[in-house]
C-alpha positions in Angstrom: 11.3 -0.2 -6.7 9.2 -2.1 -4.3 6.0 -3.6 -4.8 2.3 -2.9 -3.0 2.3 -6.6 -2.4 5.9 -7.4 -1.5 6.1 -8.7 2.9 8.9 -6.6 4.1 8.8 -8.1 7.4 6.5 -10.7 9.3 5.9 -11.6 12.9 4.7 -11.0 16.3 3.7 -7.8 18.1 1.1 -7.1 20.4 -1.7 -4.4 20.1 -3.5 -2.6 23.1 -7.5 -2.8 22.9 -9.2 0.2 22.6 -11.6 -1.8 25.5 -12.4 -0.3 29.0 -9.4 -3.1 30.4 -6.9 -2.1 27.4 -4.9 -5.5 27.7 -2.5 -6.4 25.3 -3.3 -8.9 22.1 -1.1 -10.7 20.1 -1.1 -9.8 16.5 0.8 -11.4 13.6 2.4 -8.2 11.4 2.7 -8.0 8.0 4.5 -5.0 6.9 4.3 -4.0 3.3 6.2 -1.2 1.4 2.3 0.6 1.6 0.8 -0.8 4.8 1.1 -2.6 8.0 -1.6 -5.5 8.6 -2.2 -6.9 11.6 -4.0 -10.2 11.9 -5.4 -11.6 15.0 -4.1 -14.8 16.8 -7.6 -16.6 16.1 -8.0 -18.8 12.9 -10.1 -17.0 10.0 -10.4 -13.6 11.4 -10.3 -11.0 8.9 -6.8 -8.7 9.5 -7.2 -5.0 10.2 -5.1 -2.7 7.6 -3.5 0.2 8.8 -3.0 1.9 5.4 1.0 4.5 5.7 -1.6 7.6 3.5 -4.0 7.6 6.9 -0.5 7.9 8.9 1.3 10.7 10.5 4.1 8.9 12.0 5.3 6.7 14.6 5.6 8.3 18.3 6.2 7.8 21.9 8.9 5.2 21.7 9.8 3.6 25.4 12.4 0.6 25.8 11.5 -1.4 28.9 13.8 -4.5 30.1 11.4 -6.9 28.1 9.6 -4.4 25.5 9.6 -1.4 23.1 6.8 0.1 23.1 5.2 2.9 20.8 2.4 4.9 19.1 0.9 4.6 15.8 -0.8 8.4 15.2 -3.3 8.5 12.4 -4.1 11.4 10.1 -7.5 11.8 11.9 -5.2 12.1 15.1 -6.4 8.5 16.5 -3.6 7.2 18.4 -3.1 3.2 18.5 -0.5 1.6 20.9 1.5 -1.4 20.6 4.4 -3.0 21.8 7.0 -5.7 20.5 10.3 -7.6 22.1 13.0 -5.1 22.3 15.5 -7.6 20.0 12.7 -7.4 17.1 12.2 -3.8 16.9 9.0 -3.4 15.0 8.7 0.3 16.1 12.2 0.6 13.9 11.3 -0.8 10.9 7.3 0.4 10.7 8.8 3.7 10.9 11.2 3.1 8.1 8.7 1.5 5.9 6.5 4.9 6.3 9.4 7.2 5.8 9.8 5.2 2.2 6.2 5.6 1.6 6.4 9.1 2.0 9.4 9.4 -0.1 8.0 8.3 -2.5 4.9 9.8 -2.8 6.2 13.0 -2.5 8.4 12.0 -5.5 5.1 11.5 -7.1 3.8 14.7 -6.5 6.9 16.7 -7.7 7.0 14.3 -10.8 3.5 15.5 -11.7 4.0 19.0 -11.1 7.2 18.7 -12.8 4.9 17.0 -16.1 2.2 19.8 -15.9 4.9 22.6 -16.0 6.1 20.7 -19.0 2.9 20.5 -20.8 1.1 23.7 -19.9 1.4 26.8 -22.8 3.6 28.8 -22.3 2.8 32.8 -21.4 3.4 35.4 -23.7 6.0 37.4 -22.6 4.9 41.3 -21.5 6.6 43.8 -23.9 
């Protein structure tokens, strides 16, 4: 079983600004079994946290000679954009990491159900 903590994968991709020019920044990814974190190229910044729960999915994948780019869509419908070298195929292994995550905490859920089945009183049966 994988651990919150545990760095799945670790390198550059680049982020488009949500600003009125929308260029591209360099971000260094760290991709976690529960998140992706993205920390920007400067010294001491603080690193934004894209947490897989506030996730839908990853979408709108393109290959270009140089690039791959695709979509991050969050569960409040916020689309974020990035793009990474075609040979390092971030887009592949975000997605991945969020299909686990999802696994798994639909595994969860049935678990608990499963466990309050189990422990609720049973009905009398109608005569």
């Amino acid at each position: 079983m994988k651990t919150p903590g545990e760095v799945l994968r670790e390198g550059e991709l680049e982020k488009r600004s949500d600003s009125l020019f929308q260029l591209w920044k360099k971000k260094r990814g760290v991709l976690t079994p529960d998140r992706l974190r993205l920390f920007p190229a400067g010294p001491g910044a603080r690193p934004k946290e894209l947490r897989f729960h506030s996730i839908l999915k990853v979408d709108c994948v393109e290959r270009t000679g140089k690039y791959v780019y695709f979509t991050i869509v969050t569960t409040d419908r916020k689309e974020i954009d990035f793009r990474c070298a075609c040979e390092s195929s971030w887009n592949s292994s975000i997605t991945l990491a969020l299909i686990d995550f999802q696994n798994r905490r639909a595994l969860q859920a049935f678990r608990s159900r499963q466990e309050r089945t189990a422990t609720a009183p049973a009905e009398p049966l109608a005569s």
